[in-house]
N, C-alpha and C positions, 0 to 999 in steps of 0.2 A: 247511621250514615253521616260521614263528613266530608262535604264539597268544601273546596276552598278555591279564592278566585284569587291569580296574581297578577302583575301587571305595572308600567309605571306608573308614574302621578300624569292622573287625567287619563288615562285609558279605559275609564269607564267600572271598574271595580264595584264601585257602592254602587250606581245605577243597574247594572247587569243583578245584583247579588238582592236587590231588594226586588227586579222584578221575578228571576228566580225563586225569591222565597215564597212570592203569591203564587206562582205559578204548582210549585209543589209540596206548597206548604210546611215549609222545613221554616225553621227559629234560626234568624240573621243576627249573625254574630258583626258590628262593625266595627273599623279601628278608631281609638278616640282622638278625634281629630282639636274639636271642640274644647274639649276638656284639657288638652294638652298645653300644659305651662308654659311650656318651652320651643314652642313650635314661632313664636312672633320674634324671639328674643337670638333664635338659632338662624333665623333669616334674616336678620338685621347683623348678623354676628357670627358668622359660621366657625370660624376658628374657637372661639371661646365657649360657645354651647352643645358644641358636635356629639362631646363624651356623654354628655347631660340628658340629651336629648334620644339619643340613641341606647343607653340603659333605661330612660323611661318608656321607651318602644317595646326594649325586649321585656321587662318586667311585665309592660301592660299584656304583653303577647302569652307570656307563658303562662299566666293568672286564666287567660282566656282558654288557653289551651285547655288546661285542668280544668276549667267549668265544663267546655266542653266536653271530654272522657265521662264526669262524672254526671253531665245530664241524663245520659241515655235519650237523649234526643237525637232527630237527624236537625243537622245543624248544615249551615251556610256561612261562612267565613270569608269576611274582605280582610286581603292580603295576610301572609300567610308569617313566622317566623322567621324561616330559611332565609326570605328577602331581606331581610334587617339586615343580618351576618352575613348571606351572603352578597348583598349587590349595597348596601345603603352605607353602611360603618367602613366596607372597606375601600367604596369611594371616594368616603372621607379622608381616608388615610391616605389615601394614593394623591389626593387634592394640595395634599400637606396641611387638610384642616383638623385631623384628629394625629396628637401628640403618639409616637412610639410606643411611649408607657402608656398610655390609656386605651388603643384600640389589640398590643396582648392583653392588657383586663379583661377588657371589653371578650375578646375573642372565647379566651379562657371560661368566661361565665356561661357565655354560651355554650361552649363545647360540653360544660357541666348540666345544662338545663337540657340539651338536645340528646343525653341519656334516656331521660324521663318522657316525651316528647314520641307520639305516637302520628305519624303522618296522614295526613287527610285520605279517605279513598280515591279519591277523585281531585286531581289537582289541574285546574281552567286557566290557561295564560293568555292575558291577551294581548296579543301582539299588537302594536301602533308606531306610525311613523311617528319623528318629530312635528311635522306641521300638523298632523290630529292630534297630539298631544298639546302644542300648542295653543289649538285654535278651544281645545274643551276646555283646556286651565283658566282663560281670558271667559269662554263664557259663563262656567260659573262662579269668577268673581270674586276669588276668597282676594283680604288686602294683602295676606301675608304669603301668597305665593306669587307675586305682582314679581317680586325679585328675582324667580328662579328663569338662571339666562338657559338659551339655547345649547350651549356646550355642559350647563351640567348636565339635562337632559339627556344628550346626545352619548355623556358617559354613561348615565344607568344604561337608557337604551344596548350601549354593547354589554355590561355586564348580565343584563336580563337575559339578552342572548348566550353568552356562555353557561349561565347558569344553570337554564331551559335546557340546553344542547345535553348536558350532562345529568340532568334530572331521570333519575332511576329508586325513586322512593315508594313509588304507588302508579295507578295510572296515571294518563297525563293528555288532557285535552289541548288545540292550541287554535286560538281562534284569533283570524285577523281581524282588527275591526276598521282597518282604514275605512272600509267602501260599505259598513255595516251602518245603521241605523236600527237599534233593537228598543227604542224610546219610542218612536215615529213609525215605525214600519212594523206588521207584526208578524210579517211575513219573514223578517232577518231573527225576532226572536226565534219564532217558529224552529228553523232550522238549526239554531245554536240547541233548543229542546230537543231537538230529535240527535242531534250529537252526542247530548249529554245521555239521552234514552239509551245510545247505542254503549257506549262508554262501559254504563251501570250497568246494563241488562242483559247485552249481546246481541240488541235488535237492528237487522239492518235494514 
């Protein structure tokens, strides 16, 4: 089994996907936020680290992939490949912060690796306005997303939406979380569970 959870930055992904994992006991795959070179260096500097930054995404992504297949685990996954290529790199490019030449690379590598590339069963989006994506970015606090304005935001935001709209890879859950609380409340997890129950299993 492989759930995968997408969503913008600050929509709750890694918190959803870790209480998820206790909840059904599935191996949480996360993205490497932390360990990411280029992630301080790309928000001081978006034209110049965009390519850098977004090949070290999709490589760490498709590594993950392949561990996953070949665990034989049910697995849990924040944020997923597809998002890279389809809402993050092309962002950039439309922003004028990724170069012609570097996001057909960029594209091309992808379009190569997403031969290989088996989609999740279960694919969780969670849907957020800007002002909850806002207000979760500010509380926890990272320095390096201190920079990110309201209008990039508000870009992913549409493209997550187009992307969702067209999503026909697997199934496909979509949960709003403006008015959610699944931290605080166990009763908002509770039902995002029985969603997911229905999803896998057919139970309604």
């Amino acid at each position: 089994m492989h759930v995968a959870i997408a969503g913008n930055i600050g929509a709750g992904k890694t918190t959803l996907t870790q209480a998820l994992a206790k909840h059904y006991k599935w191996e949480p795959h996360f993205e490497s936020v932390e360990t990411n070179p280029y992630l301080d260096d790309f928000y001081n500097e978006m034209e110049r680290w965009s390519f850098n930054l977004q090949v070290y995404f999709l490589n760490s992504r498709f590594r993950q992939i392949l561990e996953i297949r070949d665990s034989g685990k049910n697995i849990i996954q924040d944020r997923t490949i597809y998002e890279d290529a389809n809402i993050f790199a092309p962002n950039l490019h439309a922003m004028g912060l990724m170069a012609n030449r570097d996001f057909k690379n960029y594209a091309q590598l992808f379009e190569l690796m997403e031969r290989l590339v088996t989609p999740p069963d279960l694919l969780i989006y969670l849907r957020a306005s800007v002002p909850t994506l806002v207000g979760q970015i500010h509380k926890r606090g990272r320095d390096y997303e201190n920079s990110i304005s309201i209008d990039y935001l508000s870009r992913l935001n549409e493209r997550y939406e187009a992307w969702i709209s067209q999503y026909t890879k697997g199934k496909l859950l979509i949960i709003n979380v403006d008015h959610l609380d699944f931290v605080e409340n166990p009763e908002d997890l509770g039902n995002i569970i029985n969603r997911i129950d229905a999803e896998l299993h057919g139970l309604f």
